[in-house]
C-alpha positions in Angstrom: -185.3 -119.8 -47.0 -183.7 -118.2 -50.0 -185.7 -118.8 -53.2 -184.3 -120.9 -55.3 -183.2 -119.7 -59.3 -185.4 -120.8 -61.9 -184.6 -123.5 -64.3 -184.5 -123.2 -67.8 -184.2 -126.7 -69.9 -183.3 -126.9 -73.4 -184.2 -129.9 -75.3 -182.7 -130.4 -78.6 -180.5 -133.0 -80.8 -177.3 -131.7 -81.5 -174.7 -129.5 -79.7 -173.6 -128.1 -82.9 -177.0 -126.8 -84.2 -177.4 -125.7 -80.3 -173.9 -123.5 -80.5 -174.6 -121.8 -84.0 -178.6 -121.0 -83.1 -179.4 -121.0 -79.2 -176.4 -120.0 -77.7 -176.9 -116.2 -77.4 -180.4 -117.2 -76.0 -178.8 -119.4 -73.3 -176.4 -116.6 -72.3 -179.6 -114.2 -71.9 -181.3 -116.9 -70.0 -177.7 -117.0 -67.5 -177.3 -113.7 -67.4 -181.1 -113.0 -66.5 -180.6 -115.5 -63.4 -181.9 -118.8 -65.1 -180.3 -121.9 -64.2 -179.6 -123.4 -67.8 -179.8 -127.2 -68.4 -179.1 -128.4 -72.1 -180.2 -131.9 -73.0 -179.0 -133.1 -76.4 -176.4 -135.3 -78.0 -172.9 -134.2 -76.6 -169.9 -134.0 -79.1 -167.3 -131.2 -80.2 -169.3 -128.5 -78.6 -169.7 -130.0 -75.4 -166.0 -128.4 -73.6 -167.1 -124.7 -74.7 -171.2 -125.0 -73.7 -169.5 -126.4 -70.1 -167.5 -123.1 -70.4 -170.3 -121.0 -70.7 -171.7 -122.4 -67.4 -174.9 -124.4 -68.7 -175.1 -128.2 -67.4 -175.0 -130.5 -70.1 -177.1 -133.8 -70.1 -175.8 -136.1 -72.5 -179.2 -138.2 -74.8 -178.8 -140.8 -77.4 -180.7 -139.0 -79.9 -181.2 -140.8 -83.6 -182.6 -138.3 -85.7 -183.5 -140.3 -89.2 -184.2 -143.6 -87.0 -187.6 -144.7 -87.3 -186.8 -147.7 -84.9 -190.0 -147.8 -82.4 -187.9 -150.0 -79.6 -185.0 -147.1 -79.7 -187.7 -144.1 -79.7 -189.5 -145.9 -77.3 -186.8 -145.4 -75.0 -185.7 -141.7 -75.6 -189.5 -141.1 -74.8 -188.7 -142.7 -71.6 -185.7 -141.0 -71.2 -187.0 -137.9 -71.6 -189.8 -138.8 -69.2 -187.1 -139.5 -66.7 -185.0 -136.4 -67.0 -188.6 -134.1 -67.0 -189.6 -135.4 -63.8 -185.9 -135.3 -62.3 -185.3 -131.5 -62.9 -188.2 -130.3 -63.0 -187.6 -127.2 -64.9 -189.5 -123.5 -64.6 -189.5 -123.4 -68.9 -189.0 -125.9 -71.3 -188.0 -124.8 -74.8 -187.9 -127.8 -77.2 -186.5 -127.5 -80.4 -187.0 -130.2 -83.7 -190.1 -132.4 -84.6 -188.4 -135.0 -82.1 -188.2 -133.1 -79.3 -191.4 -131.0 -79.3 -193.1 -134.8 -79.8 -191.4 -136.0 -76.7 -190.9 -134.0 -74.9 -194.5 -131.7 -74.9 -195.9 -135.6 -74.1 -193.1 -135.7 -71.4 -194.0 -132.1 -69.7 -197.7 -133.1 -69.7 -196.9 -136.3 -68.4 -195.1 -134.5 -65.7 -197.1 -131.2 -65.0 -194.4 -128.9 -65.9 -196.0 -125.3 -66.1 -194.3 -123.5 -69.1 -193.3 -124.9 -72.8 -192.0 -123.0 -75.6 -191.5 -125.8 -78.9 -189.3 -124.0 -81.7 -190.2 -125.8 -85.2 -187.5 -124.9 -87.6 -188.3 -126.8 -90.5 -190.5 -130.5 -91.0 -187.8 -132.0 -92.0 -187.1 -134.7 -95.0 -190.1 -136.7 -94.6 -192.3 -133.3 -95.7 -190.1 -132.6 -98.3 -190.0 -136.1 -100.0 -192.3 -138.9 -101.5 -193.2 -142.4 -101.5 -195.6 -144.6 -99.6 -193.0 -144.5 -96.7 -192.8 -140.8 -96.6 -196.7 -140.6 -96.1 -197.4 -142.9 -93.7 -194.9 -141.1 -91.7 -196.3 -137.7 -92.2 -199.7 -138.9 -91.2 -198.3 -140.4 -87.7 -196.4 -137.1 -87.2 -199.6 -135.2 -87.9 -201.1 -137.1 -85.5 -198.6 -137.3 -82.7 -198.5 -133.2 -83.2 -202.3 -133.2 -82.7 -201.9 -134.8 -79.1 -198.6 -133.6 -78.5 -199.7 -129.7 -78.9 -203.1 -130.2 -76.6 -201.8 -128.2 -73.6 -202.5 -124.7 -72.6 -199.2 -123.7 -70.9 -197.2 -124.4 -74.2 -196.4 -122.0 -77.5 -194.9 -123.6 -80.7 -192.4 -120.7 -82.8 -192.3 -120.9 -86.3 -190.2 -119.5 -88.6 -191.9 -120.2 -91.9 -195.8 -118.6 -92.5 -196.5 -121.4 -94.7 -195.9 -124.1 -91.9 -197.8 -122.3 -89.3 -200.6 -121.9 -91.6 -200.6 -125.6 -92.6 -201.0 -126.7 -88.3 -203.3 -124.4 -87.8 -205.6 -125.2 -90.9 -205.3 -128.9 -90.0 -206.0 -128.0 -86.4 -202.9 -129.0 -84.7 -202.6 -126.5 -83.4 -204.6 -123.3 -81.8 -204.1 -119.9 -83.6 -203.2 -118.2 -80.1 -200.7 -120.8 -79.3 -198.7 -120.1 -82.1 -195.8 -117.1 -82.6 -194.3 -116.3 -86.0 -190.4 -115.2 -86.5 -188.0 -114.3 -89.3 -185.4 -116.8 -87.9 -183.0 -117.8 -85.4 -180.8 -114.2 -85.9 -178.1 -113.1 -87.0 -174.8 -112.2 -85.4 -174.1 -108.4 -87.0 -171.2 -108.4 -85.2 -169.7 -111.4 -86.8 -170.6 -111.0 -90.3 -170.1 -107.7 -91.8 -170.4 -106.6 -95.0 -167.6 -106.1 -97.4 -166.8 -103.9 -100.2 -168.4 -105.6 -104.0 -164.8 -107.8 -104.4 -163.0 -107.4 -107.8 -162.7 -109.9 -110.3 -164.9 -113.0 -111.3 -167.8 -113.3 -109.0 -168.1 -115.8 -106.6 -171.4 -117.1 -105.7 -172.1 -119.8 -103.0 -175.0 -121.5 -101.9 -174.2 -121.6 -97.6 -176.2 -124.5 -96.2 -175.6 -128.1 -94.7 -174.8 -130.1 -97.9 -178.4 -131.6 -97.9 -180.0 -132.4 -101.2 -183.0 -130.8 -99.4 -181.4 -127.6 -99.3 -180.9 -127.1 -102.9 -177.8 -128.6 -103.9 -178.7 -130.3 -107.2 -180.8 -127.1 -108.1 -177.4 -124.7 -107.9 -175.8 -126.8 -109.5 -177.6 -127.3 -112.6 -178.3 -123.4 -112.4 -174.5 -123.2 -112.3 -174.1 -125.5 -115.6 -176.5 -123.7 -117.0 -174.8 -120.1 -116.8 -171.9 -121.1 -117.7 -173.0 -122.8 -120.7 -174.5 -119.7 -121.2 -170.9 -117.5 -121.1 -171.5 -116.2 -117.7 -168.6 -115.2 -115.9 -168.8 -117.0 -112.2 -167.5 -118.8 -109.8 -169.8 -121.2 -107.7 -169.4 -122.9 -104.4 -170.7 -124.9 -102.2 -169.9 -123.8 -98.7 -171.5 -126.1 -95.3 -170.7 -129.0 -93.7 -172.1 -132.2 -94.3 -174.8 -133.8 -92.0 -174.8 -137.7 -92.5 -177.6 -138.1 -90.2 -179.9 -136.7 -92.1 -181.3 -138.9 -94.6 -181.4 -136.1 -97.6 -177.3 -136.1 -96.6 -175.3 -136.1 -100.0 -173.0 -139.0 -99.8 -169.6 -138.5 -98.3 -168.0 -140.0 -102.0 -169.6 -137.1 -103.6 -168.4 -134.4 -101.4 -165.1 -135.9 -101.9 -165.5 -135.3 -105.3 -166.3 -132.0 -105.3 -168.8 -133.2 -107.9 -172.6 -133.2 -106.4 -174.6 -135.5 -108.7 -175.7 -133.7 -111.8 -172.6 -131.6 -111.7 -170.2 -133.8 -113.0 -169.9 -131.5 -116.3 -169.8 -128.2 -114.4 -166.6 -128.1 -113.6 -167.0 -124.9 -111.6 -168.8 -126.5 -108.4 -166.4 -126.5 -105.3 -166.8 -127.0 -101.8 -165.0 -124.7 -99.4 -165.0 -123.1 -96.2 -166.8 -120.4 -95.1 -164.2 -118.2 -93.4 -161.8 -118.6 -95.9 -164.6 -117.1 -98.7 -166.4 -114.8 -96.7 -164.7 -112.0 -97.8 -164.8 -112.9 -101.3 -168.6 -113.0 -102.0 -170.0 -111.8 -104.8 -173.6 -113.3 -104.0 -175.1 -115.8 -101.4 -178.5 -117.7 -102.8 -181.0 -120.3 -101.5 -182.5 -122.1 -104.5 -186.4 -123.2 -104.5 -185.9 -126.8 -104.5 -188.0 -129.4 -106.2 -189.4 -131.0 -103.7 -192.3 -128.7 -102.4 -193.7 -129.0 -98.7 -196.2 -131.6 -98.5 -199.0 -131.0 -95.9 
């Protein structure tokens, strides 16, 4: 009997963050023999990850609900889907999905997981008597979730590995360390220093967690200053994520505390690409909060 290819199953939340970040992993994976199955919420990217010959499994995933009856059942889902397929390798990517879904391929005695944690989100960025009880049950459910021997979490930030290893989530030798999800050289070349005013953009999803309200004071500030610039705010929005900047204010073009700059813009990134003067990542306010 011919042996049968190996199955590699992605588990993430959107198809969009799937198509800008795992996509030239999921070619590798085709192209290496894998069988590729990607399980996330389906929407405008779901025609051209078809066309690239991965089968797509459609899940209702809620990523700022904190409704236990709804996350209740995507455990259960998830638990169904594991045990159905069966994959060789697991790679789950977001706090949701590594906490599922490691419980789910424990659950099911599936023999390899690799968890990708990106970022911890809004509720380690933010606050309030809310924001900690939360953090201490996702602590937690990381603790148990992370107790297996066949799995390996990837960060891409020192300080967060650091902070589940000091708190003992998390084993030293389980972990990896990378500068990032990559990027496409190919794509994005650079271009001669463009004449005139400078243009300088802050390229993110238009997330207050992401440093929107810091470049824009910085851009009120240098221009009260005489500085000679020109300042935009180039992403799309992501309205379910609860640091989202309301959809009134991107209308706008004015981002609260930028009502007086005057200079703050939001655009689109091929049509500016070529026009850089300088891309920047503000340090934002709210610090990480262990």
């Amino acid at each position: 009997m011919p042996r049968m290819r190996r199955k590699l199953l992605f588990l993430q939340t959107e198809d969009w963050t799937f198509w800008s970040h795992r996509l030239s992993l999921a070619r590798a994976a085709k192209a290496a023999g894998y069988e590729v199955v990607v399980a996330l919420n389906i929407d405008a990217h779901g025609e051209r990850l078809r066309a690239e010959g991965f089968r797509l499994i459609p899940l209702d995933w809620k990523r700022s609900n904190v409704n236990p009856f709804h996350e209740m059942r995507m455990l259960l889902a998830i638990i169904r889907l594991y045990s159905r397929e069966r994959p060789d390798i697991v790679h789950q990517v977001a706090v949701k999905p590594i906490l599922y879904g490691s419980l789910a391929a424990r659950l099911c005695g599936l023999p390899a997981v690799a968890n990708t944690l990106t970022g911890l989100g809004f509720v380690f960025v933010t606050d309030g008597f809310k924001a900690r009880i939360l953090r201490a049950a996702i602590r937690f459910a990381f603790k148990l979730a992370l107790k297996t021997p066949n799995s390996t979490i990837i960060f891409q930030n020192a300080d967060d590995q650091e902070m589940f290893i000091s708190r003992g989530l998390v084993p030293r030798g389980q972990t990896a360390l990378i500068r990032g999800s990559g990027v496409d050289t190919g794509h994005f070349v650079p271009h001669p220093e463009p004449a005139g005013v400078p243009l300088v953009i802050l390229p993110a999803r238009m997330l207050w967690s992401k440093g929107v309200r810091e470049f824009v004071e910085a851009a009120r500030t240098l221009r009260a200053a005489g500085v000679k610039a020109r300042f935009a705010l180039v992403g799309d929005p992501d309205f379910n994520n609860r640091a989202a900047i309301p959809a009134s204010l991107l209308a706008s073009g004015r981002p609260r505390a930028s009502s007086n700059a005057g200079a703050i813009a939001k655009t689109c990134w091929p049509c500016t690409r070529s026009r850089i003067s300088s891309a920047c990542r503000p340090i934002t306010k709210a610090s990480r909060r262990p």
